[in-house]
Structures are given as C-alpha cells and as structure tokens.
C-alpha positions, 0 to 999 in steps of 0.5 A: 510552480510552473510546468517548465521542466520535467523528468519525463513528459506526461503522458496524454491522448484519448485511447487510455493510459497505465501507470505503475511502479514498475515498467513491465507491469505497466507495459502488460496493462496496456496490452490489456488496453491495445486487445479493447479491454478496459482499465479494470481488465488492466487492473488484474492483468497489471496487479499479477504481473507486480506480483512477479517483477517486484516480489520484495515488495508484494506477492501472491500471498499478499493483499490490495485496496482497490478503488473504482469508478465505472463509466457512467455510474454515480459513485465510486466503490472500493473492493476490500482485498485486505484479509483478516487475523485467523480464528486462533489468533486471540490476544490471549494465544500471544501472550501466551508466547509472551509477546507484547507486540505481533512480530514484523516477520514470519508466520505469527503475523500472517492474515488472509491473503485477500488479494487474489480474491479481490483481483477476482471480484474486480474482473468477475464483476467489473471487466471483461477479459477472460481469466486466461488473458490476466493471467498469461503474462504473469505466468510467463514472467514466472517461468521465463524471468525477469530483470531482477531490480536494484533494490530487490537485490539490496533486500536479498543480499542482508538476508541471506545468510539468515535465508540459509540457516532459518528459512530454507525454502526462501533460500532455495528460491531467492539463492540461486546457485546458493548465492544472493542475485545481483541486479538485472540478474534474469530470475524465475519463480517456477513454482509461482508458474506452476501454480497460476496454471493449475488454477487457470486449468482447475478454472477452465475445466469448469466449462466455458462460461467465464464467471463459472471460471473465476469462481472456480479459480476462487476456490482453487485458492481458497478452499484447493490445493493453495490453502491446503499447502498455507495449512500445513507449512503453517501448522507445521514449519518453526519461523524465526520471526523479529521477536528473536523466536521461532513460531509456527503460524495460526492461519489454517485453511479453514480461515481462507475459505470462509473469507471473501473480498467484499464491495463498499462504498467510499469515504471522500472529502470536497476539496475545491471543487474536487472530491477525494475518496478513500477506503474505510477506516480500516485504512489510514486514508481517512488520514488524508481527508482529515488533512485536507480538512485541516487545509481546507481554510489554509491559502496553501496557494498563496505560499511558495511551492516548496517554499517553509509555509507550505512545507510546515502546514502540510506537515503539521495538519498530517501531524494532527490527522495521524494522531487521530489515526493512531488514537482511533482508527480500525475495522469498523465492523468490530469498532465504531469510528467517528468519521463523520465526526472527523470530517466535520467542519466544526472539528476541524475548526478546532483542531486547525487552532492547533497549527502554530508557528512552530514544529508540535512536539506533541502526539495530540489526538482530538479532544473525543470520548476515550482518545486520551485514555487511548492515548495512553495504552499506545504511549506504553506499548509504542516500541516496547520490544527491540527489532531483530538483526532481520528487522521488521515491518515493510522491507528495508533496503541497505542502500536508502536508509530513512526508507522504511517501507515500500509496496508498489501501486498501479493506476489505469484509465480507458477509452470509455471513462473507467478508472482504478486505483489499487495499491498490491503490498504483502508476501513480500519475500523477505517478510515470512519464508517461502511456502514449499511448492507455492513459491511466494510468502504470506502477507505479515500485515498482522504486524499492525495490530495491538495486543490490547483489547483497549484500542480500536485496532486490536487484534481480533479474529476475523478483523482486518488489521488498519492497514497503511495500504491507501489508493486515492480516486478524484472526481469532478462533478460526479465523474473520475477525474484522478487516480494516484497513489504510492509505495511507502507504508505510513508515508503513503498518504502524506506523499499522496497528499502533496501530489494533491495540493500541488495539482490544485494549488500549484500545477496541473501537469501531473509529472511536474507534481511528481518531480517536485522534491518530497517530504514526509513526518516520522512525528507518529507511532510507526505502523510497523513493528516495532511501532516506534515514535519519532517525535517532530522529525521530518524526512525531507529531500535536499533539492529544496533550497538552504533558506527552505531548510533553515526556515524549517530547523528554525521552527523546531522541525528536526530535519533528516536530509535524504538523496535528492531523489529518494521519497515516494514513488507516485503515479498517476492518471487522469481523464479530462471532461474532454475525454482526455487522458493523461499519466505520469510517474516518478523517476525515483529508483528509475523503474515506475513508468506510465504508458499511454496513447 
C-alpha cells in the first residue's frame, strides 16, 4: 500500500505533537506544549478535558492505563490507574443477590476511580506544569460548555426515559430542561466545575510547593469530600442495574483511601526491530504481543494489504491469542500468569500450527496446566444472564449497530523525546447514575469480573478487574519511537494490532495506516455483560473490495458488513531518530484529530 491518499495529512515537525479522539482535547494538550510543558504535562491536561467533551465515553470517576517513556531513560513504565473491587465485594455477597454475572450497569459493579490518582502520579512525577495549568481548561469546559457530539447524544436519547423513572440525578444533568440534548446542543456539567475548583483550592491552600499541592489534591479525592460524597449515594441510593433489579453499591470511602495508582514496568514484544509494550496482565495487551508472535514468522509483507491472506491470518492468530486471554489472564498479584510462557518461541511454534486455511470454529486456548478445565467454567457462565432493555457493558449507540463499545484515547510527544500513551474508559454517563453534587458516574469495570473463584480473573477484593483498557508504546533501539492506540473495549487491540503490522509491513505514514478499511473478530467471550460468544464472526468495513469479502465467506469466516467508515478510532504519534514528530487521527465519526508543529 502505498501513501498516495489520505483523509487528512499527517501531521509532521520537530516542536511536539498531540493527538486525541476528540479535537478539544487535542487542542488543550497542545496549549500545554505551545507554555514549554512536556507531553506528559499534556497528557493530564489532555486527559481532564476528555473527561468533559466526551462524558459518554470516560469521566471523572473512571479510570486510565498509562504508558511512558521519558527522555533519556532506558525503558518504558506504565502507571496503573486501573482501581480495584471494594472490600465487601466477595463472590459470596452476589450470590447472595442471586447474580451469576456482575451487572454492566449501576453501583453493584463499580470499582476505585483510579484515574485521578493516576493523572496525579503522572504530573507529580513525570511533568512539570502546576495543578492550576491542568486543570483550568477542564474546568472551563465544565462550567461554560461544550459542543455536545453526535453520539453522546445517540447515548442519552434511548435512556432517557429510563434516566427519568430510575436514576434522577442523571436526568437532572443529562436532561436539560427535561428533554434529551441534540448534537452540538452547548452543555455544562456545573457541578463537575464546582468540584475541580474545590480541589485545586483545598491544593493550593497547602502552600506553594507544587508536590505538596498535588498530594493535597490526592486526598481531597480520595480521602474529602469526593469519597465522602462516592460513600454515601452508594451506601444509601437503590440503582436499577442490567440484571433488571435495583442495588445499592459496596464501594465506600474506606476502599478510595487505602488505594493508589501504582508504577511498573512494562510487558513488550521485538518485532522487526520494533518493540511493543503493554501493561501487565490485568490487561489484554498482552493479547496483542501474543499475536505478534503468532505473526512473527507469518510474510504478512508479502500479501495484499487488504487483500483475504492478510485479513484472514491476523484474525486467526487474534483468535488464538484471545482465547488464551480468556483462559488465563488477570491480576497477577492474586494469579500467576504465564507470560513468559506465552511469548516464548516454543509456544507459539505450536500454537501457530493451528492457523489453517479455513476460519476456526473453536475457542482453543493453549495446551497449559488448567486452561481446558478453565475453559469449561467460562463455557457455562458465558451469557448465562439476558441483558436488560438498558443494556450493558461499554456504551451502545442506536445509530452504529455492531459497535459495542467505546472509550476514548490520547497521545503526545515533545521536543525534547518524551512520549505517552493513555487510554481514559469508565464513568461513562449512561453506565451508573449521577452522583448528586459531584456531577459524574463511578466506573462499572467490575462488570469484568467472573463470580467463580475457579478463574483467574475472578472477583476478589481489592483485585483489579482485566480490564480491555490497552494503550500501546513502540521503541527503536531503546528509545520512543511510537504511540498509538484506540476506543472500543475487546476491538481495541485488534484495531491497534493492524494500525502496527500496516506501519511495518505496508506504509510508514501513519494516517495512510489509520484510513485503510478495519476489521475486528467477535470469535471471543465478550468482556462485557452479559459476556456473550459469537463464534467465528467477523466484523468488517465494506471498503474492501467483493473478491476480498468472498475470499473470506469462502473460508468460513461469517462476515458482518459495517459502514465504510465505522470501526476503530485510532490515533497516533511518533518521533524520528531525526527528532522528527509526526501524528495522526481517524476521520471515523469526524471528531479525533492530531495537532502538531
């Protein structure tokens, strides 16, 4: 494929670069940039305002991966901003409800908010601008609005007669003068406003030194008046949650203040002289490296970009790579995860044999102690409960059907060779109701847990759930080289996977990568309630060609044709050995962009 045609041009120069998935936030991190922060200062700045102009897709409450590279430093860290279930949230207190699967909605399946404690740890460490400076354009948003777009509109208008009859303090936000808001309808989240600037107060009160104020921003969240507030509509608001019952939540103040976001070091992959990192294992990133080493032997170069070859390997070493994912990932501090195991050379040998001519009918995790009778417990508890007329999991839309889920994504790099990638998800506005006087919803990623003490990623207090949330950083020769990553809960890596393989095999121009048509397997146990199966389907624009398509439906793969336009939502930077930076975005739903200079 050659770079003949884009939607956009890629962005290029040598200052930095930001992109997003949504162009205000993208414009604020670069502001960050233009007053002589550094990417990560753009990061939090960035992050925050997300948190604003897309409240359908992450929000205050929720929570973030983060993966960084500091200039000059020999490896990349991630900072875990992925909160844990309450300590009263046992296996034993939902079967005492008489649930088999943790809700997608409401307060039973609400975790730590830890993306506020993460956005902390990242400037307080890592950048250098004050907490003023991040936090001013969010707040600004807040309280003087923001273009509401398209499709958090088409998330408000099915709920809200459900916002009306069961969870009043979202109708009083999202509803304004008791009627769902149309796209780029202006909207204010005052209350959100009113919060940022009673904690950047309570932290400037603690003098000027700038750690002492985010640390007292920290507590103000985490041990104030907002876990205060988390306590009590928890402890004492009913929610209608998806199981079709009203619940009140286990999360309690107790639970934010003795959690922190925490540093570690990354998982990664060599890929052609490339190397992919990922978070642990309480993500699927791991998913991703797996893949790659199912492909590491594969000419992928060798075949038609979007040519049935290509499409139909990369989708049948995803299938093999989720499968493990389902079988075996979790917290590894309450699980032991065989990751190096996974990534070896020998393992994949094997496994790679089972990549055929024709589409796998089968959910075949590796040959490893426990994975069939593992296996077996998810076969009987996969869809074992009937959604609600709410639904579940990450946001639907009524208008792009196929699309289960969303969050959103950013990306940054500067003059002077930092990189981030961070992909903000949860508190989205139609997951959980509107906490009264904080103006956003509590994170529903508890929803990813299993309620059989047999699986790794069972629920446990104080465990994180395996989250889908999955940034990605590329280095070259021990220094960042690429950042990327996208919306979309179990599609993130997949689209994030062929974003990679078409920058090494096909096209280093990085919104060439982007345009070219997507596709995604559904041929796993969806993350999301109600962690349904769908076996051998694959989701697939129709900008490739017939031939392609036939080739596919030939092989078995049961195609499910989207909108040419419809699938992933990545962006992207990178910086040259040259101390060139470059950027990119999808035009998908015409609102991610990548601004740089």
């Amino acid at each position: 494929m050659t770079a003949t045609f884009t939607t956009r041009p890629e962005i290029r120069g040598t200052f930095g670069a930001v992109a997003s998935t949504h162009w205000i936030g993208t414009a604020v991190g670069m502001a960050m940039l233009e007053r002589g922060g550094n990417a990560f200062d753009a990061a939090v700045a960035t992050g925050f305002t997300l948190q604003i102009v897309e409240p359908h897709l992450n929000g205050p409450g929720g929570e973030v991966p983060i993966i960084l590279h500091k200039a000059g430093e020999d490896r990349p860290k991630v900072i875990c901003g992925q909160g844990v279930a309450p300590k009263t949230a046992t296996i034993e207190a939902f079967r005492n409800l008489d649930l088999k699967l943790v809700p997608g909605t409401g307060l039973l399946s609400a975790v730590v908010p830890g993306a506020f404690d993460a956005w902390m740890l990242l400037l307080r460490d890592f950048g250098t601008m004050s907490l003023r400076d991040v936090l001013e354009p969010a707040i600004f948003y807040a309280d003087k609005g923001f273009p509401l777009v398209n499709r958090a509109a088409a998330a408000i208008m099915p709920v809200a007669d459900f916002f009306r009859t069961e969870w009043p303090s979202s109708a009083a936000l999202w509803l304004p003068g008791g009627e769902a808001p149309k796209a780029n309808q202006i909207i204010r989240t005052p209350d959100v406003a009113v919060v940022y600037a009673r904690i950047l107060r309570e932290a400037e009160a603690a003098g000027s030194d700038r750690n002492k104020q985010i640390e007292a921003a920290r507590r103000s969240f985490y041990q104030g008046f907002v876990a205060e507030a988390i306590d009590r509509f928890c402890t004492s608001f009913e929610a209608m949650d998806s199981s079709g019952r009203r619940h009140k939540g286990f999360l309690s103040a107790d639970d934010l203040a003795s959690w922190h976001a925490t540093v570690e070091d990354t998982l990664n992959f060599d890929y052609h002289g490339l190397t992919v990192h990922k978070t642990g294992p309480w993500g699927q990133g791991l998913a991703m490296l797996q893949s790659l080493a199912l492909l590491s032997d594969t000419d992928l170069g060798g075949m038609a970009p979007n040519g049935a070859d290509f499409i139909h390997n990369v989708v049948e070493a995803m299938k093999l790579a989720f499968a493990d994912r389902d079988v075996l990932y979790g917290d590894p501090d309450f699980t032991e995860i065989p990751v190096e195991t996974l990534l070896s050379s020998d393992y994949n040998a094997r496994r790679r044999g089972a990549i055929c001519k024709d589409a796998s009918a089968a959910l075949t995790p590796g040959n490893l102690p426990g994975a069939s009778e593992i296996l077996a417990v998810l076969r009987s508890l996969a869809g074992s409960e009937p959604g609600s007329e709410l639904g579940g999991g990450e946001p639907t839309f009524a208008d792009v059907p196929e699309i289960e889920g969303d969050t959103v994504h950013l990306d940054a790099v500067d003059r002077w060779g930092n990189m981030v990638a961070a992909t903000p998800s949860g508190g989205w506005l139609q997951s959980s109701p509107a906490i009264p006087g904080l103006g956003f919803n509590l994170t529903t990623r508890g929803q990813m847990f299993w309620l059989d003490e047999r699986l790794p990623s069972a629920l446990a207090p104080g465990k994180r759930p395996r989250t889908t949330l999955t940034p990605t950083l590329v280095t070259r020769d021990g220094a960042p080289h690429l950042a990327f990553g996208s919306p979309g809960g179990d599609q993130q890596d997949q689209w994030s996977l062929v974003l990679f393989l078409r920058y090494v095999h096909q096209t280093r121009n990085l919104q060439a990568a982007i345009d070219a048509p997507l596709f995604n397997t559904k041929h796993l146990i969806s993350s999301f309630y109600p962690r349904d199966f769908e076996e051998r389907k694959l989701l697939i624009e129709s900008r490739f060609d017939t031939d392609t398509l036939n080739d596919l439906a030939r092989r078995g793969h049961v195609l499910s044709i989207q909108d040419d336009w419809s699938l992933g939502r990545l962006c992207a930077v990178a910086r040259g050995q040259n101390g060139v930076v470059r950027a990119a975005a999808t035009p998908r739903f015409m609102q991610a962009y990548a601004i740089g200079r």
